[in-house]
SERO-4910 file (N, C-alpha, C, O; in steps of 0.05 Angstrom, whole numbers):
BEGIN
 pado doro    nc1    nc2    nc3   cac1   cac2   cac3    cc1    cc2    cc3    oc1    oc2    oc3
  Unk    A    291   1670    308    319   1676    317    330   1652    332    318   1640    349
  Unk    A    357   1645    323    365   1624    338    384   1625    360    391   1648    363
  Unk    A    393   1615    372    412   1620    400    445   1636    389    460   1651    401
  Unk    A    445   1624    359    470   1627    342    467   1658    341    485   1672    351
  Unk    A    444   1669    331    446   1700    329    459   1710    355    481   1721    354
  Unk    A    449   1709    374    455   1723    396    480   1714    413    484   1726    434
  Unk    A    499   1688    403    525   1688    403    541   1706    409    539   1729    400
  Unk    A    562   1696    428    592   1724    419    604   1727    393    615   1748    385
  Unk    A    599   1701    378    611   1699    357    588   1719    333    595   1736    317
  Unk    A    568   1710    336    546   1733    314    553   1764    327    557   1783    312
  Unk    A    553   1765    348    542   1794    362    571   1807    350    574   1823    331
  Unk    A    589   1797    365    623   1809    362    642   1806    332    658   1822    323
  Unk    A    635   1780    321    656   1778    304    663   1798    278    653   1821    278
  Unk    A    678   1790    258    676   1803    240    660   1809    218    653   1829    206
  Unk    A    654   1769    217    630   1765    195    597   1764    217    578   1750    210
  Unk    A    597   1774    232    575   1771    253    554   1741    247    530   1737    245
  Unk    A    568   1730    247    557   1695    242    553   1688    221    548   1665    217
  Unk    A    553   1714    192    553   1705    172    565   1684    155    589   1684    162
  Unk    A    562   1660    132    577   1646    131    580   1648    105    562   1648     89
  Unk    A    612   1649     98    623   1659     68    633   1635     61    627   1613     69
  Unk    A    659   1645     35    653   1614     25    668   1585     39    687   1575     51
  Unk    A    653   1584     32    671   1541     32    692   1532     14    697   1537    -10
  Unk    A    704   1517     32    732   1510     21    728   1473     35    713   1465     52
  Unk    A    745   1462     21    756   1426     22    787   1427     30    807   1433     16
  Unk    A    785   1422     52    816   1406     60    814   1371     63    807   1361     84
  Unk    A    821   1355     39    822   1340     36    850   1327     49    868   1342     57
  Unk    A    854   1291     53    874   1288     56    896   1296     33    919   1301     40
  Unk    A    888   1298      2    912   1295    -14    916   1339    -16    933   1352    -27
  Unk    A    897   1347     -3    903   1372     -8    919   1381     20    934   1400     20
  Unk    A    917   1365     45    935   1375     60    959   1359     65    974   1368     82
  Unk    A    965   1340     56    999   1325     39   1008   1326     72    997   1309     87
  Unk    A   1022   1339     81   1031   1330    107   1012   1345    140   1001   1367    146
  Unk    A   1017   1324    153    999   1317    170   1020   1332    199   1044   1324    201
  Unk    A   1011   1346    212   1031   1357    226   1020   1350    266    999   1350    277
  Unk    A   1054   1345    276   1039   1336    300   1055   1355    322   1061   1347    344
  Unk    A   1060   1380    313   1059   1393    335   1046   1424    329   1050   1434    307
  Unk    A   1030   1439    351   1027   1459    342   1048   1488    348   1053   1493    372
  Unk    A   1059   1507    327   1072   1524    326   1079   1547    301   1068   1541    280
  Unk    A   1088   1562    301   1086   1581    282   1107   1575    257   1115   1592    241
  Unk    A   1112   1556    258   1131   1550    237   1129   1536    214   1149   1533    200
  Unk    A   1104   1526    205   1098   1505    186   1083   1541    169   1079   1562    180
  Unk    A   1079   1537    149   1066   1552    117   1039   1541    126   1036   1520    139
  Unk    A   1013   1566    115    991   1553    120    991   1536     90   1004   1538     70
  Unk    A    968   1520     98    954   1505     82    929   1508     64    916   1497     46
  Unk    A    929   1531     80    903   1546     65    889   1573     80    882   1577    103
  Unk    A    889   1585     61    876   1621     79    852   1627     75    845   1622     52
  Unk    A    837   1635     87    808   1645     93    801   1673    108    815   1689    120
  Unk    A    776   1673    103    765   1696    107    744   1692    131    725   1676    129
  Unk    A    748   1709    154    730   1705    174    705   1694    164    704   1701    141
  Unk    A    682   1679    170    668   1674    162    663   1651    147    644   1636    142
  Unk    A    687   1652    143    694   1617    115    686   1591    134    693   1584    156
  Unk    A    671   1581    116    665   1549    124    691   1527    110    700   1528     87
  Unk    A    697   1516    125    717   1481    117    709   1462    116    701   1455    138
  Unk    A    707   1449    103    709   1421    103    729   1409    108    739   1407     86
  Unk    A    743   1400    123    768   1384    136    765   1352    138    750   1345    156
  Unk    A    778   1326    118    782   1313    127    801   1295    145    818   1284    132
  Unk    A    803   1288    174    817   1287    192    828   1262    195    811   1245    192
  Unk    A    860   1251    202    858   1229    216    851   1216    237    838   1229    253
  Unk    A    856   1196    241    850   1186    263    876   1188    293    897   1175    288
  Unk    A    876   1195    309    903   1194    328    924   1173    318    948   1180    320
  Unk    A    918   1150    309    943   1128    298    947   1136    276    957   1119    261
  Unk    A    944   1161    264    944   1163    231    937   1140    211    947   1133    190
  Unk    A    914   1129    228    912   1105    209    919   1078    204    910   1060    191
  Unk    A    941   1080    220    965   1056    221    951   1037    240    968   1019    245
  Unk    A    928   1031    254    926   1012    270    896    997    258    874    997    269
  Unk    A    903    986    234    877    977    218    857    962    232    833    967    235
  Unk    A    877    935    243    862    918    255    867    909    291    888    918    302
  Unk    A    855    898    301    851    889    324    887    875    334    894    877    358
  Unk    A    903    861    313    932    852    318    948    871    308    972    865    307
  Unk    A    938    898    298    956    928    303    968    933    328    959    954    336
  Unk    A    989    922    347    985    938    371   1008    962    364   1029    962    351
  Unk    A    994    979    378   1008   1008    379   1048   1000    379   1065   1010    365
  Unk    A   1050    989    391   1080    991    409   1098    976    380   1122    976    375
  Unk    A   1074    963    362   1091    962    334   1083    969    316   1092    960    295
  Unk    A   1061    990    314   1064   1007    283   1066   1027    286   1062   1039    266
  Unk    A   1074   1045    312   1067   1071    317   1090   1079    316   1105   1062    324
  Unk    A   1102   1099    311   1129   1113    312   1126   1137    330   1116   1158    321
  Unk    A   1135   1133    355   1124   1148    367   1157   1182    362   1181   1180    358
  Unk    A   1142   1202    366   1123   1212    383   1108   1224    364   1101   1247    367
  Unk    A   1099   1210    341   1094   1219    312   1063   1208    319   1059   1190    303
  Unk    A   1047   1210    330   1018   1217    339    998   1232    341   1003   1255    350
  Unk    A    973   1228    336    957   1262    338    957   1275    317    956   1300    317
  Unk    A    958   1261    292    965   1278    265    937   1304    265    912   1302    266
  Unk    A    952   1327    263    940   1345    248    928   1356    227    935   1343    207
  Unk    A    917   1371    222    909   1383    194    915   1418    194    911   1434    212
  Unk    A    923   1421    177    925   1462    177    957   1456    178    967   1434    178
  Unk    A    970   1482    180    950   1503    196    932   1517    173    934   1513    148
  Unk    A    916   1532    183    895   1548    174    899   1575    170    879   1587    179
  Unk    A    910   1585    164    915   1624    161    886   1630    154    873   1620    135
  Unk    A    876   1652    178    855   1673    176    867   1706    174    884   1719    186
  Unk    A    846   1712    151    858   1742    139    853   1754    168    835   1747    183
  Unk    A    876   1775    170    866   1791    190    868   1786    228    864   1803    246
  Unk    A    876   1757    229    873   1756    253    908   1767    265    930   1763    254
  Unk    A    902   1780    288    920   1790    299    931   1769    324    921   1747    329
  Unk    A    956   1783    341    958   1779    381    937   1791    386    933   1815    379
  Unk    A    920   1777    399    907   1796    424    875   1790    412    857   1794    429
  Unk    A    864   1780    384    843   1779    375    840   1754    392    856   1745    408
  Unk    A    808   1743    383    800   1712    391    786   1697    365    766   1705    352
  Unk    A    797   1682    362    780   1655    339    759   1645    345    761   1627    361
  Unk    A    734   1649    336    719   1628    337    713   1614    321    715   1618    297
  Unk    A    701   1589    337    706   1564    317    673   1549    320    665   1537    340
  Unk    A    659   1552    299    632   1531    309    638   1513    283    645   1516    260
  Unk    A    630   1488    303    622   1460    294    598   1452    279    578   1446    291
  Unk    A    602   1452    248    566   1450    240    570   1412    240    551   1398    247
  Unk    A    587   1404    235    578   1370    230    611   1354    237    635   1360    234
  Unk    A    597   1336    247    628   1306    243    608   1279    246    588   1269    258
  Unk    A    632   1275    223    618   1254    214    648   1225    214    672   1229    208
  Unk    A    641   1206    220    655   1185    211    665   1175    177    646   1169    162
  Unk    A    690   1173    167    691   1164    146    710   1151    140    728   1153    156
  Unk    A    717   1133    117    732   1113    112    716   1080    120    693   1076    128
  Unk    A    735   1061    116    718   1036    122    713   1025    148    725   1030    169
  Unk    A    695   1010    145    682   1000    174    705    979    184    718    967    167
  Unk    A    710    972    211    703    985    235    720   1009    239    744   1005    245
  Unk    A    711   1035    237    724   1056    230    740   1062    262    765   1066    264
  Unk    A    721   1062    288    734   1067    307    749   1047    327    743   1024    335
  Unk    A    775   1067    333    797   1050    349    799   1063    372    800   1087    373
  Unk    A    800   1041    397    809   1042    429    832   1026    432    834   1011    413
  Unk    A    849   1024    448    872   1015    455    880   1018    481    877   1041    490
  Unk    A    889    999    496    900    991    525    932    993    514    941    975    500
  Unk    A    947   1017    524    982   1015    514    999   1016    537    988   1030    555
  Unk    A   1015   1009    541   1029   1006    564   1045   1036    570   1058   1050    554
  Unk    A   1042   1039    593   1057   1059    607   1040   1092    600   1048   1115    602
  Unk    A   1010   1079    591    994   1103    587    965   1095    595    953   1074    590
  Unk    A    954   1121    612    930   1111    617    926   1123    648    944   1126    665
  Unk    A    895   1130    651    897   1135    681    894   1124    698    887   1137    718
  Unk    A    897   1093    700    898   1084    722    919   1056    714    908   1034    714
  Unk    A    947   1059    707    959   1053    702    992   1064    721    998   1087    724
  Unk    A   1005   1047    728   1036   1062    735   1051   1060    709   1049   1048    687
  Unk    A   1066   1075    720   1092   1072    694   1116   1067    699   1128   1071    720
  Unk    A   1126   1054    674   1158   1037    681   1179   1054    695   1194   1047    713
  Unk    A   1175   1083    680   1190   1103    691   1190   1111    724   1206   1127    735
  Unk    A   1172   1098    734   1170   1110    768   1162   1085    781   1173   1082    803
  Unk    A   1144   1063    772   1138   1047    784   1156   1014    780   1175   1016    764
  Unk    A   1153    987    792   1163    970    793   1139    944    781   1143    919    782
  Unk    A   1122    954    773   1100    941    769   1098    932    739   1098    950    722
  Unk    A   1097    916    734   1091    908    690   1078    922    682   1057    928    694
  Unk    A   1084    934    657   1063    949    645   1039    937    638   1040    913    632
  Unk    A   1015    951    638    989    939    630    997    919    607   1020    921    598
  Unk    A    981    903    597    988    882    573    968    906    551    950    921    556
  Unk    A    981    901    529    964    925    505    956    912    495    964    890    489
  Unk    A    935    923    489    900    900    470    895    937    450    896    960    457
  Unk    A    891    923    430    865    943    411    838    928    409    836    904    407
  Unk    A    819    945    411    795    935    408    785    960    379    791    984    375
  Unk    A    767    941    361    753    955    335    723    960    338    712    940    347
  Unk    A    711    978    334    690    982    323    679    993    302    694   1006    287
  Unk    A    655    989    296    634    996    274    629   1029    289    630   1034    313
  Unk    A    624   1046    267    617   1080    286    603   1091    263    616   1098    243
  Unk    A    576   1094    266    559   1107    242    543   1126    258    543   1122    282
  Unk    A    527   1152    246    509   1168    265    489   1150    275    479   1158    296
  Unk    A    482   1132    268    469   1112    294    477   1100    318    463   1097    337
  Unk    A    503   1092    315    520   1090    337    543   1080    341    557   1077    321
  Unk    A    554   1072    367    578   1063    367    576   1026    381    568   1017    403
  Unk    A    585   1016    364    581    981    365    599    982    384    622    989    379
  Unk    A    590    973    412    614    975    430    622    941    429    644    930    431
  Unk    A    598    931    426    603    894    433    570    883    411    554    896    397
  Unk    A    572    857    419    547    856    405    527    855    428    512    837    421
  Unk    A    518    865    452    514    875    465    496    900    465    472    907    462
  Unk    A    522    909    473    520    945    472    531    957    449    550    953    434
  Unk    A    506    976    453    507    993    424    507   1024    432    484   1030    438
  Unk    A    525   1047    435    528   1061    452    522   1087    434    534   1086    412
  Unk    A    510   1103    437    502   1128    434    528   1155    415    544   1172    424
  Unk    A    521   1146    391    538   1166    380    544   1201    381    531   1217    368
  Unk    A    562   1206    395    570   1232    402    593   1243    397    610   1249    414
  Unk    A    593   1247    371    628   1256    366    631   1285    374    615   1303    375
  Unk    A    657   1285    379    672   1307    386    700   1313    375    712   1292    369
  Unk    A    714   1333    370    737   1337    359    756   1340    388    752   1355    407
  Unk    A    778   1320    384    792   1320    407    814   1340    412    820   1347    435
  Unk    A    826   1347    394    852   1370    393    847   1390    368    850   1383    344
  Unk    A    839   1416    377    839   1441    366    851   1462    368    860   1457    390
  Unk    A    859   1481    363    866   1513    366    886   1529    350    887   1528    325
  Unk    A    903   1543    365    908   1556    343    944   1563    355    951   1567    379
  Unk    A    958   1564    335    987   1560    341    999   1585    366    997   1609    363
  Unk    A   1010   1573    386   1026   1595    396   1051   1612    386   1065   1602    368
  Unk    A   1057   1633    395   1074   1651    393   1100   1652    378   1107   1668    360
  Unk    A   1113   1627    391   1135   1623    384   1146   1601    399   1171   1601    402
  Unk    A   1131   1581    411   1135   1555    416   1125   1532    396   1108   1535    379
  Unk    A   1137   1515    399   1131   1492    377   1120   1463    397   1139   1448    403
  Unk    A   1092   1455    407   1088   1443    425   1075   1417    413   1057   1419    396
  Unk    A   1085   1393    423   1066   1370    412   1029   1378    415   1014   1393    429
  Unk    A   1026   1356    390    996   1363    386    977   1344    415    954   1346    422
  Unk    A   1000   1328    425    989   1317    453    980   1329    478    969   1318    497
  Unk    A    990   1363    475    991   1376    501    968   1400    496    962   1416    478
  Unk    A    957   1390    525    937   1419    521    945   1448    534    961   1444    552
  Unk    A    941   1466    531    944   1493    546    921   1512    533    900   1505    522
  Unk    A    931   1538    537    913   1562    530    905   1566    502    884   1575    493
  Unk    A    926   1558    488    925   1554    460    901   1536    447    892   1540    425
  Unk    A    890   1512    464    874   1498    456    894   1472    454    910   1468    473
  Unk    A    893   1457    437    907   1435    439    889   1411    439    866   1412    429
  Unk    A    902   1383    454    899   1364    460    877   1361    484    878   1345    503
  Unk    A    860   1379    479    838   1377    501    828   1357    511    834   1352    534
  Unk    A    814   1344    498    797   1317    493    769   1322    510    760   1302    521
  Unk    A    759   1339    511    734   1362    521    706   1349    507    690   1364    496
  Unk    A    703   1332    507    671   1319    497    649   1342    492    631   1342    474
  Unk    A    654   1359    510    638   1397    499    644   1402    469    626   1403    452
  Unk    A    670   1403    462    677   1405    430    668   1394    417    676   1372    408
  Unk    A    646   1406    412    612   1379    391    603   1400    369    604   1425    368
  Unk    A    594   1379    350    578   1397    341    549   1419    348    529   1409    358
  Unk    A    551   1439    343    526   1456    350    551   1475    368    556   1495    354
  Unk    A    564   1477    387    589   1487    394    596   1514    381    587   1518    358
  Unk    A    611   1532    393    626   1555    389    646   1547    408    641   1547    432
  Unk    A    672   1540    398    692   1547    416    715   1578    408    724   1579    385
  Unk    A    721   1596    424    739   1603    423    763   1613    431    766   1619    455
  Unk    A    793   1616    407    813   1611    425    826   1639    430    817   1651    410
  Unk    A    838   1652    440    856   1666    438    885   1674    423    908   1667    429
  Unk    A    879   1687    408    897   1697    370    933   1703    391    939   1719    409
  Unk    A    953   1677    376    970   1681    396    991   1698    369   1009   1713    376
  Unk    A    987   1694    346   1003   1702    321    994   1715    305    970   1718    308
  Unk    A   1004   1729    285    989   1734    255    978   1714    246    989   1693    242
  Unk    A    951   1721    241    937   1694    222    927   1673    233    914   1654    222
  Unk    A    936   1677    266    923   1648    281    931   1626    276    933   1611    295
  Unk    A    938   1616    248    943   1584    252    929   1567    259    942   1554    275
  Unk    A    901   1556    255    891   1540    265    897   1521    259    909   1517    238
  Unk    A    888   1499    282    898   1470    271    873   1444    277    861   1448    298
  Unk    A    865   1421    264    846   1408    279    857   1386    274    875   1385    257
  Unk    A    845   1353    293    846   1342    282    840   1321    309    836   1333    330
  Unk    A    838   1289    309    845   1270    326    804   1263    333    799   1261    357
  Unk    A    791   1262    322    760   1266    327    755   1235    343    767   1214    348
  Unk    A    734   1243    345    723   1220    364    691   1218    374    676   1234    384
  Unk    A    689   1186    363    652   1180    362    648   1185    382    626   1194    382
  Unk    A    658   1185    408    647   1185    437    669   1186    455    691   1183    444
  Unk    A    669   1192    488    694   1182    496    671   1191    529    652   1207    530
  Unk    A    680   1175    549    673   1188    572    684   1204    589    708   1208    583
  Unk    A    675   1218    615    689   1240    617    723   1230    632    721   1210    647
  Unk    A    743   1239    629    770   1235    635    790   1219    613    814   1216    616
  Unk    A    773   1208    589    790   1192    570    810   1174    586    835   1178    582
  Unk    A    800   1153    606    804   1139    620    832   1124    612    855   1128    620
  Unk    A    824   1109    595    846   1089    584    872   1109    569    896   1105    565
  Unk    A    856   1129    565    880   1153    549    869   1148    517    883   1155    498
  Unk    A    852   1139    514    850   1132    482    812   1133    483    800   1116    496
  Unk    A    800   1151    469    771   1147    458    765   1130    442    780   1111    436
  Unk    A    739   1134    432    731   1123    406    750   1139    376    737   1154    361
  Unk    A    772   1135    371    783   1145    357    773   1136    318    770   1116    304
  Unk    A    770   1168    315    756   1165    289    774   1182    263    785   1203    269
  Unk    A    776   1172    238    775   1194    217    746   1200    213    725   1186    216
  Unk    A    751   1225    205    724   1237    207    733   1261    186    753   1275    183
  Unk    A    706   1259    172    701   1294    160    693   1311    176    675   1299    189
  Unk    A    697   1335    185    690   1352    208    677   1384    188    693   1396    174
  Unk    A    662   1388    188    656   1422    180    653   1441    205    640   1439    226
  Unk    A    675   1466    193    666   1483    216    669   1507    210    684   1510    190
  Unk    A    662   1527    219    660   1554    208    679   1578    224    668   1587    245
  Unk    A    698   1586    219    710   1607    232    709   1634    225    714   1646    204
  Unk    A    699   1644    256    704   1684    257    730   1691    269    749   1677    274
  Unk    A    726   1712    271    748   1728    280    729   1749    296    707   1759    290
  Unk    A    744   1752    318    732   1779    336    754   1794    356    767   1788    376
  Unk    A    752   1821    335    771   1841    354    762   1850    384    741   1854    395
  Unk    A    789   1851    392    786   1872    417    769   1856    435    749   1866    445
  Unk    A    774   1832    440    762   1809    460    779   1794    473    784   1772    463
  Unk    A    794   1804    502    824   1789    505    816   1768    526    809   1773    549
  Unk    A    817   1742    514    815   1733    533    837   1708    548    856   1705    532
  Unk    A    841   1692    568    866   1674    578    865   1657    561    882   1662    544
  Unk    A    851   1637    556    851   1612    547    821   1605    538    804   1622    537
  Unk    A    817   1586    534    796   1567    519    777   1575    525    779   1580    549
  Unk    A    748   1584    513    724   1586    519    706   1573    497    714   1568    474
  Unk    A    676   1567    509    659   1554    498    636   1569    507    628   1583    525
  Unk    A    623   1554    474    593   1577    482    575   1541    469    587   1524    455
  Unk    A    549   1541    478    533   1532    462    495   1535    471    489   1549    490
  Unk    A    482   1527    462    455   1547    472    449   1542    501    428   1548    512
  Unk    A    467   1530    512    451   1529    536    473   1536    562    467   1545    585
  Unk    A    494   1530    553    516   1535    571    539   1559    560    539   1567    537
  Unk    A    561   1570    584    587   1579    569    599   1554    592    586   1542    610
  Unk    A    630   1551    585    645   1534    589    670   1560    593    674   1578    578
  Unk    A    683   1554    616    710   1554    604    738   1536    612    736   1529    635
  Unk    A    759   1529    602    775   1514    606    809   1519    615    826   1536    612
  Unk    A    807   1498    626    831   1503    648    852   1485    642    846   1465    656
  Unk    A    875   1480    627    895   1457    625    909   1461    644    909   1485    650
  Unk    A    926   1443    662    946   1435    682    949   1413    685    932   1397    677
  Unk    A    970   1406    699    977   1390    726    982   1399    752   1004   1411    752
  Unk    A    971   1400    778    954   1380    785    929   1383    765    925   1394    744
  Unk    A    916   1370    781    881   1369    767    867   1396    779    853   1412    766
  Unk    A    873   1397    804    859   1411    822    863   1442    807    849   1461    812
  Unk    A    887   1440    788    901   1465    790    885   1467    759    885   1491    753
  Unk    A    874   1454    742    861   1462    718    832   1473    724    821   1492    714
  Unk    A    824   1455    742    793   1463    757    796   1492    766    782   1507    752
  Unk    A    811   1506    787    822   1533    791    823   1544    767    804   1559    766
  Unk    A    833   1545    750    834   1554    723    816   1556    710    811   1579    703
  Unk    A    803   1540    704    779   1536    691    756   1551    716    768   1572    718
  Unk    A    743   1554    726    725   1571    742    735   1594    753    717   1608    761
  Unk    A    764   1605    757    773   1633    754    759   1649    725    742   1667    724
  Unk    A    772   1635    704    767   1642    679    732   1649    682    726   1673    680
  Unk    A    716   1635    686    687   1626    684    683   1655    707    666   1672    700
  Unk    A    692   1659    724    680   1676    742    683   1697    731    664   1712    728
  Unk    A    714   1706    718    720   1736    711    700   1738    688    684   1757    687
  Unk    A    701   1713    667    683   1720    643    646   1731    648    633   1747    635
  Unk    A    641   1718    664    609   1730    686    620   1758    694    611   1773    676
  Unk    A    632   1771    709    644   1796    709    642   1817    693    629   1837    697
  Unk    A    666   1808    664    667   1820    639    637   1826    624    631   1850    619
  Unk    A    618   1802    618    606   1807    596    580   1801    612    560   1802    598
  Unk    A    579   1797    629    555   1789    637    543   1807    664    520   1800    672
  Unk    A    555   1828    679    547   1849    696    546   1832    714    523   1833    720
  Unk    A    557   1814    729    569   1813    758    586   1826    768    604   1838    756
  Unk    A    584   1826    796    615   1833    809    624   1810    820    609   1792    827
  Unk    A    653   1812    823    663   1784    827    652   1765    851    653   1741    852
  Unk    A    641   1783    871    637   1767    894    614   1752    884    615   1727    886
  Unk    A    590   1763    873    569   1743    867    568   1728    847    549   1712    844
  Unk    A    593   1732    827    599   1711    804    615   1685    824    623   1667    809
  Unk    A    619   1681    847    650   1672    858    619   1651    874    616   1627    874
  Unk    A    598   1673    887    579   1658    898    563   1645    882    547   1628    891
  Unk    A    563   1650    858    545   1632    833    557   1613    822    544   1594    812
  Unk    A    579   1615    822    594   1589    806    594   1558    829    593   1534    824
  Unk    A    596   1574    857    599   1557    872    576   1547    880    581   1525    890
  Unk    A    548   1553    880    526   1537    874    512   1531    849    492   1517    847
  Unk    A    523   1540    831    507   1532    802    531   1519    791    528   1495    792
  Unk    A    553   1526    781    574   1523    769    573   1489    757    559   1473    770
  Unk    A    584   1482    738    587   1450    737    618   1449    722    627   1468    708
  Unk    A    631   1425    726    660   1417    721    663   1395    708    658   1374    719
  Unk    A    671   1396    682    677   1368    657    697   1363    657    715   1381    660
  Unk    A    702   1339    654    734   1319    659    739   1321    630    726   1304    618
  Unk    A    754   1336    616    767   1326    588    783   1304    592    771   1282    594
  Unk    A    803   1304    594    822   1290    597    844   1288    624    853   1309    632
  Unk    A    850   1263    638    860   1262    657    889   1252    656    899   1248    679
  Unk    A    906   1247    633    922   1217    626    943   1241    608    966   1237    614
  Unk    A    942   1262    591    955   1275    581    986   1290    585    996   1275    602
  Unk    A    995   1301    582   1015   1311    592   1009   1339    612   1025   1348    629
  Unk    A    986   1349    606    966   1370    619    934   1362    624    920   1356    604
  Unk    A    925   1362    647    901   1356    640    877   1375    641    881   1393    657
  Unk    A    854   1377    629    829   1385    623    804   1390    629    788   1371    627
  Unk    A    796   1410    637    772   1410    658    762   1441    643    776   1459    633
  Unk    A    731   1437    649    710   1452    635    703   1464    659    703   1449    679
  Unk    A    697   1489    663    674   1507    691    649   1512    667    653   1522    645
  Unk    A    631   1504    674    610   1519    655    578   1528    676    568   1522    698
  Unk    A    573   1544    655    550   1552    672    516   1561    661    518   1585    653
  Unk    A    496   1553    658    478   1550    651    469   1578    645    465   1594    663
  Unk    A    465   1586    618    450   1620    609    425   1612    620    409   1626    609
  Unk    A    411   1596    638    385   1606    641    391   1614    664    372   1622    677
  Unk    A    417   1616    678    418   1625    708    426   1664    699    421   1682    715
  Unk    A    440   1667    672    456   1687    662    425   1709    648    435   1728    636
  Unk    A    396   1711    648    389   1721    634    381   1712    609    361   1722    599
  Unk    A    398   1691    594    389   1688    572    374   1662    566    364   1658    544
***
C-alpha cells in the first residue's frame, strides 16, 4: 500500500485514485496560450475525474528569450507573460467541489540550454522601482542554462540539483478574469517549489467544470524566487486529476507522503503566513480530530513555513505540517 492510497484524493475523490484515460495537450493541440485565468475562454479539452494529461508547457517568456542577448525589455510584450495551457473542463465538477491535482512527472523539453533566469528592471525582490523610487533600475542580464534530470548547469562550476516544479496552477475563478501572474485562492502564480512531482495539490471548484489551467514550470528555483524569475523551463508535465465532493475548502492545499501544506497568497507577507497556518490549523480540526486550541499549540511548535514567492503581485507562503506528528 502506498501513501497515494490513503490520500484525500484516493480516500474522497470520485475516481478514488484510480487512473482513467490519458489524453496529449500538445502545443499545436492547444493553439492559443492564455495569460489570464477566468471563466471566459472554451475548454480545450474535457475529462473525466481520474483522467491523466500529458501537457506540453511554455516557458514564462513563451519562448521568446532564446539566447543570452534576448533581453526581456525587447522581446517581451508585456503584460502578455506566463503563457498558459487549458483551460481544462472536468465532467462534473461543481462551486463548492475541490480538484485534485497529482503530479506524476516534469520533465524538461525542447533544445538545450533549455532554462532561462533574468535580472529585469523594476522587478525583483530586492530591487526599487521607478514607480516609487529615485534610484536606476537594476541593469537586465539573461543568463542560459543546460537543464536535464541530472541537473541544472548553473556555471561550469556548479552543477545544481534538479528539482522541477510547476510554477502557476489552478483552476478559473467565478467570474473574474485575473492575470496568470497573480496568486490567490484559486491557485495561480504560486511559485511554491512544494508543487513537485509525487504532490497532490488541491484547489477549490470556483465554476462549472473547474477550468484548470497549468503552466510556467521550472527546473529549480529557491525559496522566495528572489530575482522574480526561476529556472524557467518548457517542460512536458503529466498529471492526473480527481474531483471530490462535498470538501469545502478556502484556498490551496497540498498533500504529499510526508507533509500537508497549506497556502496563503497576500500582501503583506506576514498576512499570507496568517493565512496559510489559519487554513493549516482549521484543516487539523476538520479532518484530523483536533480542537483548535491544540492544533494552534501544534502548529506553533511543529508547524514549518515555505517562501513561494516574494516579488509577485501577491505573495506565497506554505504552513505545512509533518503526518508523522498527525498519526499517519
Amino acid at each position: 500500500m502506498t501513501w497515494l492510497s490513503l490520500s484525500h484524493m484516493a480516500r474522497r475523490g470520485v475516481a478514488k485514485g484510480r487512473a482513467g484515460a490519458t489524453h496529449r495537450l500538445t502545443e499545436e493541440m492547444q493553439g492559443t496560450y492564455h495569460y489570464v485565468y477566468g471563466p471566459y475562454s472554451a475548454p480545450v479539452l474535457r475529462i473525466a475525474p481520474g483522467d491523466v494529461v500529458e501537457v506540453e508547457t511554455l516557458d514564462a517568456f513563451g519562448g521568446a528569450v532564446k539566447t543570452e542577448d534576448d533581453l526581456p525589455s525587447r522581446v517581451l510584450t508585456m503584460p502578455f507573460v506566463n503563457p498558459q495551457n487549458g483551460p481544462i473542463a472536468v465532467e462534473g465538477a461543481e462551486k463548492g467541489d475541490v480538484l485534485a491535482v497529482h503530479i506524476h512527472s516534469l520533465l524538461p523539453r525542447g533544445p538545450q540550454p533549455a532554462g532561462t533566469t533574468a535580472l529585469i528592471p523594476d522587478f525583483g525582490g530586492l530591487v526599487s522601482s521607478s514607480l516609487t523610487h529615485l534610484n536606476a533600475p537594476i541593469a537586465e542580464k539573461v543568463k542560459k542554462m543546460v537543464v536535464t534530470p541530472e541537473g541544472v548547469q548553473f556555471s561550469d562550476k556548479i552543477t545544481l540539483p534538479y528539482e522541477p516544479f510547476v510554477g502557476t496552477m489552478g483552476v478559473s475563478p467565478e467570474i473574474e478574469a485575473v492575470s496568470s501572474l497573480q496568486p490567490d485562492y484559486w491557485g495561480g502564480n504560486m511559485d511554491l517549489p512544494d508543487v513537485a512531482p509525487g504532490a497532490v495539490i488541491y484547489f477549490p471548484v470556483q465554476r462549472k467544470d473547474a477550468h484548470f489551467f497549468i503552466g510556467d514550470c521550472h527546473g529549480r528555483q529557491g525559496d522566495g524566487e528572489l530575482c522574480g524569475v526561476a529556472v524557467e523551463i518548457p517542460a512536458t508535465v503529466t498529471v492526473q486529476i480527481d474531483l471530490i465532493k462535498g470538501w469545502s475548502i478556502p484556498g490551496v492545499r497540498l498533500e504529499t507522503e510526508d507533509f500537508i501544506m497549506a497556502v496563503g497568497s497576500a500582501r503583506p507577507m506576514e498576512d499570507a503566513a496568517r493565512m496559510a497556518y489559519r487554513d493549516l490549523i482549521r484543516w487539523l480540526v476538520t479532518d484530523y480530530g483536533f480542537d483548535e486550541t491544540e492544533a494552534y499549540f501544534l502548529a506553533t511548535q511543529a508547524g514549518k513555513m515555505r517562501v513561494g514567492n516574494m516579488v509577485d503581485p501577491k505573495y506565497s507562503l506554505g504552513a505545512s505540517m509533518k503526518k508523522s506528528w498527525l498519526g499517519q
